[in-house]
C-alpha positions in Angstrom: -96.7 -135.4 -42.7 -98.3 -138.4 -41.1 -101.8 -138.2 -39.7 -100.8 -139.3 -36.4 -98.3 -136.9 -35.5 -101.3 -134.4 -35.7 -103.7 -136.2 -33.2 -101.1 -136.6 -30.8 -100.3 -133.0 -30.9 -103.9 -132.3 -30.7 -103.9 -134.5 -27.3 -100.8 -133.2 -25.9 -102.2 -129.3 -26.4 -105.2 -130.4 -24.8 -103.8 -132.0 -21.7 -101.6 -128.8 -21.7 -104.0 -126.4 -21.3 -106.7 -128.4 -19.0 -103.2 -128.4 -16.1 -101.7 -125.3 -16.4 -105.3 -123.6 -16.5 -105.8 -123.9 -12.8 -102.2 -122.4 -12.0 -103.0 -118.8 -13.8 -106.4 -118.7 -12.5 -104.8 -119.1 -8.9 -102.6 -115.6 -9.9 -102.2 -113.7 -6.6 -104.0 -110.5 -7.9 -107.2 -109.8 -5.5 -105.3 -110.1 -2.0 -104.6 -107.4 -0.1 -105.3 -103.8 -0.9 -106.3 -104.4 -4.5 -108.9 -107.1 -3.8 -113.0 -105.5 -4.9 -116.0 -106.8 -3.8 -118.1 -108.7 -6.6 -119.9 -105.3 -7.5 -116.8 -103.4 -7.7 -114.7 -105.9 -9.3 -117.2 -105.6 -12.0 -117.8 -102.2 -12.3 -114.0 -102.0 -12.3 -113.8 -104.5 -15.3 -116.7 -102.5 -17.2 -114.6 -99.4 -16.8 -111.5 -101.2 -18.3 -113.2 -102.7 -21.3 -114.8 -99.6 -22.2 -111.4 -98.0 -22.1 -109.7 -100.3 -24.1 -112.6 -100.3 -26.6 -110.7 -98.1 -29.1 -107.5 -99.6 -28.5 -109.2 -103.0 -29.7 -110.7 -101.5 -32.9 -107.6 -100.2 -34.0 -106.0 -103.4 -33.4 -108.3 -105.2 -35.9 -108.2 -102.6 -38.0 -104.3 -102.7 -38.3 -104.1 -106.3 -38.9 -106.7 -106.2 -41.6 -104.5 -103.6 -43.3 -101.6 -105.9 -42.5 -102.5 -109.3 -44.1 -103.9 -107.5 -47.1 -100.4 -106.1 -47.6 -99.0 -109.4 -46.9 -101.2 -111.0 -49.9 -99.9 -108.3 -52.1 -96.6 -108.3 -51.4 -97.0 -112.1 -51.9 -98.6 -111.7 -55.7 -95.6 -109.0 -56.5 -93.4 -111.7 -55.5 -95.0 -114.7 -57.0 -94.5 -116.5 -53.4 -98.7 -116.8 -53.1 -99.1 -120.5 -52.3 -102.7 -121.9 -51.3 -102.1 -122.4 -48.2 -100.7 -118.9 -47.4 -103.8 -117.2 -49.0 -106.7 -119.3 -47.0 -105.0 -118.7 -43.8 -104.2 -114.5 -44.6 -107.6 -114.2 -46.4 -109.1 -116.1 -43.2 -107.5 -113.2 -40.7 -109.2 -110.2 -42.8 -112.4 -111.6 -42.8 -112.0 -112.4 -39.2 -111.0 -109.5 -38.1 -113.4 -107.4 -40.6 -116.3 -109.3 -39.0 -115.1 -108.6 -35.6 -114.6 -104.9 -36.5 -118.1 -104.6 -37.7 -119.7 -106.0 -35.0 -117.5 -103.7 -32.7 -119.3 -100.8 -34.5 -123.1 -102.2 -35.0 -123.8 -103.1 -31.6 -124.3 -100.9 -28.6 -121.1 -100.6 -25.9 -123.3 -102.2 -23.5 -124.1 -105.3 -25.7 -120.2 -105.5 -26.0 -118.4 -108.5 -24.7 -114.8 -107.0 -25.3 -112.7 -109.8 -23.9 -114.7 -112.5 -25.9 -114.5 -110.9 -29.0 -110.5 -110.2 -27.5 -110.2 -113.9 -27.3 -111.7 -114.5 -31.1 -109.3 -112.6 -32.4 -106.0 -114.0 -31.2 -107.4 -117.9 -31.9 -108.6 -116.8 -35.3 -104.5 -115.2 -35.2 -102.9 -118.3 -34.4 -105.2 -121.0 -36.4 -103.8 -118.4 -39.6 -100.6 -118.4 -38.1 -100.5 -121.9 -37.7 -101.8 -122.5 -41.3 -98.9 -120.5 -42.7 -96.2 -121.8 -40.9 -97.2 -125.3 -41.8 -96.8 -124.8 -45.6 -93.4 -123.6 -45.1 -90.3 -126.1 -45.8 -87.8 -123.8 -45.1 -86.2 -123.9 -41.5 -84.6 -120.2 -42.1 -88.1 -118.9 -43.5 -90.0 -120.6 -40.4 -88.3 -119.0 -38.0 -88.7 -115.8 -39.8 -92.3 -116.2 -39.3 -92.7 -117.2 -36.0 -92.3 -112.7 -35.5 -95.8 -113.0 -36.4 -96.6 -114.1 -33.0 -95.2 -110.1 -31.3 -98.3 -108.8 -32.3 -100.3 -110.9 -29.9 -98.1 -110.2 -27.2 -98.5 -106.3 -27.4 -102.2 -107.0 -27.2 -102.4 -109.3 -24.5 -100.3 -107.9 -22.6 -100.3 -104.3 -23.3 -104.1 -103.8 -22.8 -106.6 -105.2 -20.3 -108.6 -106.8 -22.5 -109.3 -109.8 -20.4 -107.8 -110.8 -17.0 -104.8 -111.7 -16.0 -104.9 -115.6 -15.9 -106.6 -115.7 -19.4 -103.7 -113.1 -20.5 -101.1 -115.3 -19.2 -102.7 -118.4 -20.8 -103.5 -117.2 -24.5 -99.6 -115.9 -24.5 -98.3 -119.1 -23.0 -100.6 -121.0 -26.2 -99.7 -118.2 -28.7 -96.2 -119.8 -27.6 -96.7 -123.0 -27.9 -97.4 -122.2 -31.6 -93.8 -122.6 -32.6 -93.3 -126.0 -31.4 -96.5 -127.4 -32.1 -96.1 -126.4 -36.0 -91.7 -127.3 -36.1 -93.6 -130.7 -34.7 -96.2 -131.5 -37.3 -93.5 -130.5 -40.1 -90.3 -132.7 -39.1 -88.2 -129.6 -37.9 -85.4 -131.1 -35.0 -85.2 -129.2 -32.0 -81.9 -127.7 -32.3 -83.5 -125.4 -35.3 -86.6 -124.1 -33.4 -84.9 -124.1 -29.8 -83.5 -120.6 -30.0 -87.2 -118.9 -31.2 -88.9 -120.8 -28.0 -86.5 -119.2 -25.5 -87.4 -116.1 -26.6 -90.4 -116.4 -26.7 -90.3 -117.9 -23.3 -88.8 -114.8 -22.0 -91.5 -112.3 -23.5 -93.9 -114.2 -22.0 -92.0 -113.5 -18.5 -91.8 -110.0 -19.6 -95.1 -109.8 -20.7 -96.8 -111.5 -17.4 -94.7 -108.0 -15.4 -95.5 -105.6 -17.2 -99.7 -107.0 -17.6 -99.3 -107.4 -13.4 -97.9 -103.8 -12.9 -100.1 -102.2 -15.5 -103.2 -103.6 -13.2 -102.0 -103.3 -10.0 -101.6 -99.4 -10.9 -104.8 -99.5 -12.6 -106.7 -100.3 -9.4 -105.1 -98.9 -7.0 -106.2 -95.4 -9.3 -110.2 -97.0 -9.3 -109.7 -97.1 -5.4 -108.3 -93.8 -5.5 -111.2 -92.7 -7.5 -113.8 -94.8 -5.4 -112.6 -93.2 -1.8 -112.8 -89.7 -3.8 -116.6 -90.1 -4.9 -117.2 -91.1 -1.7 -115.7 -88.7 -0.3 -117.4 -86.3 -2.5 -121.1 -87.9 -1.7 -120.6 -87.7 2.0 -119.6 -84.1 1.2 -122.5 -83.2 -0.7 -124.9 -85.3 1.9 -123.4 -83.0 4.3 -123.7 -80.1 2.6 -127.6 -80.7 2.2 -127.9 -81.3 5.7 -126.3 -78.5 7.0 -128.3 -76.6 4.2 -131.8 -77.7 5.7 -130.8 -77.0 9.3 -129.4 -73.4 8.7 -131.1 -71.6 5.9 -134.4 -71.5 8.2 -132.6 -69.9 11.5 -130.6 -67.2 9.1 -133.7 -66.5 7.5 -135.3 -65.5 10.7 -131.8 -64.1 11.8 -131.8 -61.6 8.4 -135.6 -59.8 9.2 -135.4 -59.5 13.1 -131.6 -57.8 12.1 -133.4 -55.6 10.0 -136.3 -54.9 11.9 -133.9 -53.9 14.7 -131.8 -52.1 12.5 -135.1 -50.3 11.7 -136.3 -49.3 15.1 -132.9 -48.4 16.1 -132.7 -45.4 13.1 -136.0 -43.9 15.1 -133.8 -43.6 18.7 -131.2 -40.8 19.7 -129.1 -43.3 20.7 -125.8 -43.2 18.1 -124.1 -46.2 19.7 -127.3 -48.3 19.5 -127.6 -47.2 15.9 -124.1 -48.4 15.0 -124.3 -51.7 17.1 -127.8 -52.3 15.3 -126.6 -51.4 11.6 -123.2 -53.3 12.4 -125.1 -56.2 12.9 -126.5 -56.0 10.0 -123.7 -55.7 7.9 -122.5 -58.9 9.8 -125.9 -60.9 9.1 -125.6 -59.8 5.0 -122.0 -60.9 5.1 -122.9 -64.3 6.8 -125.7 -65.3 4.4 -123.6 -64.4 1.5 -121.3 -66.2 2.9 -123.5 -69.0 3.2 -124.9 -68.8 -0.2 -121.6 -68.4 -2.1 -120.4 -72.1 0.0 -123.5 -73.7 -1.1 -123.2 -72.6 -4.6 -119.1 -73.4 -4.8 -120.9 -77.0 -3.7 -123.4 -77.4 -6.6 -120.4 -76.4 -8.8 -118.4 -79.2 -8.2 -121.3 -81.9 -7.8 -122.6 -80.7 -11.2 -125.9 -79.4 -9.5 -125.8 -76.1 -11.0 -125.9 -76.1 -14.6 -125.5 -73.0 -16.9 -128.6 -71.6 -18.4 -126.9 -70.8 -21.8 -128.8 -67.6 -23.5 -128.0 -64.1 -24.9 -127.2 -61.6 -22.4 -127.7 -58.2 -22.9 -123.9 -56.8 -21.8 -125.4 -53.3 -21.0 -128.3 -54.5 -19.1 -126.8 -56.2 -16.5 -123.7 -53.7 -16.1 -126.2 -51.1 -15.1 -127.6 -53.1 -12.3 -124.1 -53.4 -11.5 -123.4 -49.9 -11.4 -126.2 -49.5 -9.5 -125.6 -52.4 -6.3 -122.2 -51.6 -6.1 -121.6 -47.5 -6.5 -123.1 -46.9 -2.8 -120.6 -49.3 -1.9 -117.6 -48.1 -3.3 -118.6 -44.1 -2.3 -119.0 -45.6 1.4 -115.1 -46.2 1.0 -114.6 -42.8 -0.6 -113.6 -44.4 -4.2 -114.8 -43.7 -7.6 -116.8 -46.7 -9.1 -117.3 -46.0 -13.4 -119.0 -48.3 -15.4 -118.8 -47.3 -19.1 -121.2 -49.3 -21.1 -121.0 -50.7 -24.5 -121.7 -48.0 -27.2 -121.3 -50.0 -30.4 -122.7 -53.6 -31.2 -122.7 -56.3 -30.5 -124.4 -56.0 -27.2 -125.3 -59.4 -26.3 -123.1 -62.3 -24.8 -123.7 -66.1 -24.6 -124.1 -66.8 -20.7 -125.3 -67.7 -17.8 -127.1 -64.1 -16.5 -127.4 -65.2 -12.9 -123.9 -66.7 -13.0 -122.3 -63.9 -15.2 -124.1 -61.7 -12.6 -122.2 -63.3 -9.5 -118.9 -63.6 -11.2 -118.9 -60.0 -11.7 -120.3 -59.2 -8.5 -117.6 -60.9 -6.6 -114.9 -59.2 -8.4 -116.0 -55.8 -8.2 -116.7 -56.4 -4.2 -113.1 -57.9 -4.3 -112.0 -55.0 -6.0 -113.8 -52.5 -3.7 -112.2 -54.3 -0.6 -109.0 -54.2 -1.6 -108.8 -51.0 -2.5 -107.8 -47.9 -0.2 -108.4 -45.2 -2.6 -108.5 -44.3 -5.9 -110.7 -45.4 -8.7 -112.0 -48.8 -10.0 -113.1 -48.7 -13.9 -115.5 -51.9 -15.4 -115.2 -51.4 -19.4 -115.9 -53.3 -22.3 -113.8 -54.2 -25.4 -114.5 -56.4 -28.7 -111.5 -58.8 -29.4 -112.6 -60.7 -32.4 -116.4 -61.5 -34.0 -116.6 -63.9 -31.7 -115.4 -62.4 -28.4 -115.4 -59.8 -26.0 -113.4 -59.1 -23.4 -115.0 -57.8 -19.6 -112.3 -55.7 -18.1 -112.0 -54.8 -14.4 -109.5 -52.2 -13.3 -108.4 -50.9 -9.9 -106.0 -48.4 -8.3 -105.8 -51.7 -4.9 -102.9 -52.9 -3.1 -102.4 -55.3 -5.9 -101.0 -58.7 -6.0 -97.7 -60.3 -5.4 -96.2 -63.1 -7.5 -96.2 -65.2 -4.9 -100.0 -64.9 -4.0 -101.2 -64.9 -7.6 -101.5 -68.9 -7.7 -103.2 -68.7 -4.3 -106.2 -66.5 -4.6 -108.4 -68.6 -6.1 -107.9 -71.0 -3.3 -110.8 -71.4 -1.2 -111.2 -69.3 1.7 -107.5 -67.5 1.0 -107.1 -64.4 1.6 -103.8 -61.9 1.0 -101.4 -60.7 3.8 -102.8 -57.2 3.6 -106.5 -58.3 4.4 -105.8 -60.1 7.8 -106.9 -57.2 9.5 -109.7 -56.6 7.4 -113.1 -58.0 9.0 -114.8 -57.5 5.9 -114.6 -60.6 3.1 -113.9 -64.8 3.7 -111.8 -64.9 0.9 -114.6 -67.5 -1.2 -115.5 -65.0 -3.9 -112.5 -65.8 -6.2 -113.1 -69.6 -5.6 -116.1 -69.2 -6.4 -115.1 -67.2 -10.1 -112.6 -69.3 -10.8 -115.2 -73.1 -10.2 -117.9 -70.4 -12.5 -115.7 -69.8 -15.2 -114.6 -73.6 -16.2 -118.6 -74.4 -16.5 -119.0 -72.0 -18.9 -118.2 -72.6 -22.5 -115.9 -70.0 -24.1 -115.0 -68.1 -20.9 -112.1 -67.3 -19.5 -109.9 -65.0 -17.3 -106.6 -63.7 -17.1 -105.0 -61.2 -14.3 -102.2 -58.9 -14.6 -101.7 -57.4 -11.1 -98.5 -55.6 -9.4 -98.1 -54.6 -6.0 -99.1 -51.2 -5.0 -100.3 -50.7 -8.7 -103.6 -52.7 -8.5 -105.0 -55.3 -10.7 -106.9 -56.1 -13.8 -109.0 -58.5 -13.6 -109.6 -59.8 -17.8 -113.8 -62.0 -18.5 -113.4 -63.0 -22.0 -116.9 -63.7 -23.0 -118.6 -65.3 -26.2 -120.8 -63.0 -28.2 -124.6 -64.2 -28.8 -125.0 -65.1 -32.8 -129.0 -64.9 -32.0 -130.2 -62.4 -29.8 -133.5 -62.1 -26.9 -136.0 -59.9 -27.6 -135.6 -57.1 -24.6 -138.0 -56.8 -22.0 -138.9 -53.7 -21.1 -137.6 -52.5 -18.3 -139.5 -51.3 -15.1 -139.1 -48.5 -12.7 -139.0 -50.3 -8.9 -141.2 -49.5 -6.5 -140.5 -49.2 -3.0 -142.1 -51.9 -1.1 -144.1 -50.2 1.2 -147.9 -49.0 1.8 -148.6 -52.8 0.2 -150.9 -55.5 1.2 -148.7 -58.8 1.7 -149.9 -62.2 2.5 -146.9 -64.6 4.3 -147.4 -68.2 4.4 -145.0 -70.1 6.4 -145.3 -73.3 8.5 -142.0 -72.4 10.2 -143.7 -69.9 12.9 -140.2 -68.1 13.8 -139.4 -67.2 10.2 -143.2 -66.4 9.7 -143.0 -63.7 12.8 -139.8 -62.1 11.7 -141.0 -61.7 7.8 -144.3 -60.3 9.2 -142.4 -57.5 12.1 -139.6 -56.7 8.9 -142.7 -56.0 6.5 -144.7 -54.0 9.0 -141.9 -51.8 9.7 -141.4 -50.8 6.7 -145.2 -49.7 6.0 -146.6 -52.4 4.9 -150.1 -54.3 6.3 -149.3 -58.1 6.7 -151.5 -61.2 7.1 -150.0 -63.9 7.9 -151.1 -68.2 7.7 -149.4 -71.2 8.1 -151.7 -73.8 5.8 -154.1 -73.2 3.6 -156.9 -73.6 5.9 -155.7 -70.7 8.2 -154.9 -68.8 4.5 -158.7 -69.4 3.4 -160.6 -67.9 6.8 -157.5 -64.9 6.6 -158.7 -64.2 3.1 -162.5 -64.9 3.9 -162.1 -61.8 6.7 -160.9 -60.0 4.3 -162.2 -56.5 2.5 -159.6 -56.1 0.7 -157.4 -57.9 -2.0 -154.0 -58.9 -0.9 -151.1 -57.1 -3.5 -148.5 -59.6 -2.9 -147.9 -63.2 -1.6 -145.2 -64.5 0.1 -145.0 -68.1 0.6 -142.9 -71.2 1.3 -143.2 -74.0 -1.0 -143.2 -77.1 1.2 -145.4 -76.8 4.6 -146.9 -79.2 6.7 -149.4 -82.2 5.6 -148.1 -82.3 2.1 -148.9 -78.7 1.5 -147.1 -76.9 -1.5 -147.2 -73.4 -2.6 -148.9 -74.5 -6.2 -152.3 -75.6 -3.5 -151.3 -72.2 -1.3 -151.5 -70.2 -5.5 -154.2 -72.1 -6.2 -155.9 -71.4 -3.1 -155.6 -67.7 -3.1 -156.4 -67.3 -7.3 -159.4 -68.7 -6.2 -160.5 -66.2 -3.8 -159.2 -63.2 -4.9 -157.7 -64.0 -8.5 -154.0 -64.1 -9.8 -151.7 -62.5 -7.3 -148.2 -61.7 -7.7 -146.3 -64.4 -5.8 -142.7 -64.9 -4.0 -141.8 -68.4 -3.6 -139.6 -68.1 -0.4 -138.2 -71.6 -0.3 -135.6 -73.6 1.8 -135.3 -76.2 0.1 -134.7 -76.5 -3.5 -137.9 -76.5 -6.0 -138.0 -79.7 -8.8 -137.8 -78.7 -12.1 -141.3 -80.0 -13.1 -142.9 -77.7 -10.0 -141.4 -74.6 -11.4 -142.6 -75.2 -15.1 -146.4 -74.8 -12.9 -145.8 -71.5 -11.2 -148.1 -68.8 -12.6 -146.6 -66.0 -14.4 -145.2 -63.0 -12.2 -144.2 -65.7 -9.6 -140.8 -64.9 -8.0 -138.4 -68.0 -6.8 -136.1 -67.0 -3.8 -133.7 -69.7 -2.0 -133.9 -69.0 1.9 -131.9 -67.0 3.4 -131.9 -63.5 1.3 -130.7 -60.9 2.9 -132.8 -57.8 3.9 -131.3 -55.5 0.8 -132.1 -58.4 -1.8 -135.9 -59.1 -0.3 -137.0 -55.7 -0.7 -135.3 -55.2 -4.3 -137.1 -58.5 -5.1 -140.3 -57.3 -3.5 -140.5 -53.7 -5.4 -139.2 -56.1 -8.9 -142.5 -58.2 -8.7 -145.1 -55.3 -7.9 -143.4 -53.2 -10.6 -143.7 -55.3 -13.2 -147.4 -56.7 -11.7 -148.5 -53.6 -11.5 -147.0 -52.4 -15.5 -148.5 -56.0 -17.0 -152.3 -54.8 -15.1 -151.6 -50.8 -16.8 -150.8 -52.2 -19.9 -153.7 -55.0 -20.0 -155.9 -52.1 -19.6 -154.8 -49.8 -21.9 -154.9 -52.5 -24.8 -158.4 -53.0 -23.3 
């Protein structure tokens, strides 16, 4: 094979590439709707390569495997020639050196489509090297196959872009008549393998262009939805900080009228007044249960995973939902767990709600009868929450539908009571906590059971003990608020219900209250943010200083950094504005019960 042959090919390959370069570059891919800005463009790429990480991995891996075979079969055969065994031992190593470096180095550090574009010219040099050794026209264009490995690479994985797809097929092509050149082989015997491989190319280029047209019109897709999703959550947090303040305000002057109405003969006054207040509770719940549906889906709430004593928080079930249920003449039993285990792995406050809602659910929907909450161990590792009811039940048709936000059944559009969030909000609950999940069987006219399987807790809590509440009255309570309107209706719901209240809006005003003082505050009530910087860890601080470690409330509207929480003293209380009248009071009589035990028990150990 004369030398010359070689350095023209070498030329003509060269001036090849340098003209048709320009023509794939100028591919129309970015025009119209699929065109990115350079930030997203690159994002969008970094997103690709990542992807197609494992799919490049495995391809080097298989090759590997693939040549080594090749070189065995060869031996078995006695077909080995030099040539042959440099170019097939010159792949593994390639691709083994590739593959390693695909698994030492960080994703970030990863250059996927040049260690793409390594590969395939490492490929065809070997290919090259063992088509050349061949004499054989029939055997050569056997081996020109080899080449249908690139194209499912290049073209079957976005690896690198389109023009530098197009052009490493279009060289991987111009394999075959490069190496029939440099041997001799007439163009009659080589003709039939180039058309083909002229036409995958074609193929190849279609499917490559469809597979990223559809690929960014889905990163568009996903773009306009997290934008979406952010201008959601922005306004979310905005309407947040604008409302919780007013409904705050709006729950105590409800209650303090409610309150001075119960003292008049006036029956219709009372029922406006205590309607009213049914209507405030039902709009901050409201309130609550969208905000907390929001932090769902942005990922804001995350569970608190712990053991969760089963029995516990039933009780305090049985205990905020039996008035309910007798106020619609029904029969609310609870039956607690008798035999171990005792102890779930959960979320307590988010276990709490779920339950919550669908015992309320249950309650509404049902006219009369009974509703039954019971307990049952599946496996070791499960137990399974059941909630029964003798309600209007479900139809097929609705069963899909309920968990919808804001749905509510046929039967309830008379109903005032319920928004028809509570199941929404179950159903977002559930799928953020590991190892739960529910199941309904409901038939209409029949009622419905609702089914909680729950993971049981392989490492129990040591129980606290459990306090007695005290009614919140006859107490000393210290409000600080910079927000004047909520600070007035706290104070007038506190007084009316017996208690002496002292009120500040900064920490100056706070220090001459407490300097006028003859006696010790029992309780403090505070926002966390106020004016001029002001937090409730300088209002604590403040007050400690005075008169020693109060119990505190932390009555806050917006919500409280991790790090500022880890400060708070012990028996401090968080609270997210607005909480309804029933919930303040329960929260009030929680902290001075278990103040008050802690002092008892300090001084008996004394």
């Amino acid at each position: 094979m004369p030398n010359s042959n070689s350095s023209v090919c070498i030329q003509m390959l060269r001036k090849l590439i340098w003209t048709i370069q320009p023509c794939f570059q100028a591919l129309p891919l970015h025009n119209g709707s699929l065109s990115f800005d350079t930030e997203h463009e690159k994002l969008f790429w970094q997103e690709r390569r990542s992807e197609a990480l494992s799919s490049l991995k495995f391809a080097l891996a298989i090759g590997s495997i693939g040549f080594l075979t090749f070189i065995g079969l060869d031996i078995l055969n006695n077909t080995l020639s030099t040539p042959k065994l440099f170019a097939r031992l010159a792949i593994v190593i390639s691709f083994g050196s590739l593959l390693k470096l695909l698994y030492q180095r960080p994703l970030q550090k990863i250059c996927i489509s040049k260690i793409t574009k390594l590969a395939i010219t490492a490929y065809i040099f070997s290919l090259i090297g063992i088509m050349l050794s061949e004499t054989d026209s029939l055997l050569f264009n056997v081996l020109w196959t080899g080449l249908i490995p690139i194209y499912f690479l290049i073209y079957g994985q976005m690896l690198m872009t389109l023009s530098e797809t197009v052009l490493f097929g279009w060289i991987a092509m111009l394999t075959l008549p490069i190496s029939a050149y440099l041997i001799d082989f007439t163009v009659s015997q080589v003709m039939p393998s180039v058309l083909l491989l002229v036409m995958a190319n074609f193929f190849g280029f279609c499917t490559r262009y469809q597979l990223e047209r559809q690929t960014r019109l889905a990163y568009q897709a996903k773009c306009k939805a997290e934008i979406g999703l952010l201008e959601k959550t922005e306004f979310t947090q905005q309407l947040s900080h604008n409302l919780r303040q007013p409904l705050q305000a709006l729950s105590s002057y409800s209650s303090l009228l409610e309150t001075l109405c119960c003292d008049r003969s006036d029956y219709q006054l009372q029922h406006i007044a205590t309607r009213l207040g049914h209507t405030t509770d039902e709009l901050i719940n409201t309130f609550n249960q969208i905000l907390t549906i929001g932090n769902l889906e942005n990922g804001k709430q995350q569970p608190l995973l712990k053991a969760v004593d089963l029995n516990l928080l039933l009780a305090d079930m049985s205990d905020q939902f039996t008035p309910q249920a007798a106020k619609r003449h029904l029969k609310l039993k609870i039956n607690l767990r008798t035999k171990p285990p005792f102890n779930v792995y959960s979320d307590a406050c988010i276990l709490k709600q779920i339950i919550s809602n669908l015992l309320d659910n249950a309650i509404k929907y049902t006219q009369n009868g009974w509703i039954i909450v019971s307990t049952v161990k599946t496996s070791n590792q499960q137990i399974k929450l059941i909630i029964r009811d003798t309600g209007i039940g479900i139809s097929e048709d609705d069963k899909p539908k309920i968990f919808n936000e804001c749905y509510r059944g046929t039967r309830r559009l008379n109903d005032p009571c319920g928004n028809g969030i509570g199941l929404s909000y179950v159903q977002k609950a559930l799928n953020i906590l590991p190892g739960h999940s529910l199941s309904l069987h409901s038939k209409v006219n029949q009622g419905s059971r609702f089914q909680i399987q729950l993971p049981v807790a392989k490492h129990t809590n040591p129980e606290k003990p459990i306090y007695s509440p005290l009614p919140a009255c006859n107490y000393f309570v210290l409000i600080v608020d910079d927000n004047k309107e909520v600070l007035s209706a706290l104070a007038a719901q506190l007084n009316k219900r017996g208690c002496l209240v002292q009120t500040a809006t900064c920490i100056e005003e706070t220090l001459i209250k407490l300097s006028e003082n003859e006696i010790v505050p029992d309780l403090l009530i505070t926002d966390f943010y106020l004016e001029n910087n002001q937090t409730a860890h300088d209002i604590i601080a403040a007050v400690s200083k005075h008169c020693g470690s109060l119990p505190s409330i932390i009555l806050s509207a917006h919500p409280i950094p991790y790090i500022d929480k880890q400060k708070f003293p012990e028996h401090t209380l968080l609270l997210r504005k607005p909480v309804n009248n029933t919930l303040l009071f329960e929260k009030i009589s929680e902290t001075l019960s278990v103040s008050n035990s802690t002092t008892l028990q300090s001084s008996a150990n004394a």
